[in-house]
C-alpha angles and dihedrals in degrees: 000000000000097000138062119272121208126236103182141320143196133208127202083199104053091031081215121123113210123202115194101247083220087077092036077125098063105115115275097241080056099055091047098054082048093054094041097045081050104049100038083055092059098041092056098039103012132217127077130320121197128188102205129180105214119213090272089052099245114140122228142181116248116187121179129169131183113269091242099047095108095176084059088116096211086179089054084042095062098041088052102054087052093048089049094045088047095050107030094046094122092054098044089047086053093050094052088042076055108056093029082071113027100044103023098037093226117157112264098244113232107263 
């Protein structure tokens, strides 16, 4: 695997949430807190908000926005990412864990 795989992603200009069919078997509670965290991102920033597994299967947070959208808040953008990094860190740390295992076929580490 030498690309990024996406997990979900959310735009403010489509108003529309997108969850990758290939984790369709994360638990439910799981997929909702994704779309909600998404969505709630873009409705208070705007743009589009991508959750992304490297190849390396860290996950990381992708936000784009149009270049004439000027009520993308790129300020807002940045202090929410870090919220989100900071609060949803568990959960964060689970879906790498997943991927790190079940499509990378790495060793879960004892913990």
């Amino acid at each position: 695997m030498d690309e990024e795989v996406v997990l979900c992603a959310a735009s403010a200009y489509e108003e529309k949430y997108y969850l990758n069919p290939e984790f369709d078997s994360l638990p439910e509670i799981v997929k909702q807190e994704l779309q909600i965290m998404c969505v709630l991102y873009t409705a208070d920033v705007g743009g589009i908000l991508m959750l992304v597994f490297d190849e390396n299967g860290n996950l990381e947070l992708k936000v784009d926005h149009e270049e004439n959208d000027f009520a993308f808040d790129e300020i807002g953008s940045v202090l929410k990412i870090k919220e989100l990094q900071r609060t949803k860190r568990d959960l964060f740390e689970s879906l790498e864990m997943f991927f790190k295992v079940f499509y990378l076929g790495e060793e879960a580490d004892g913990e």
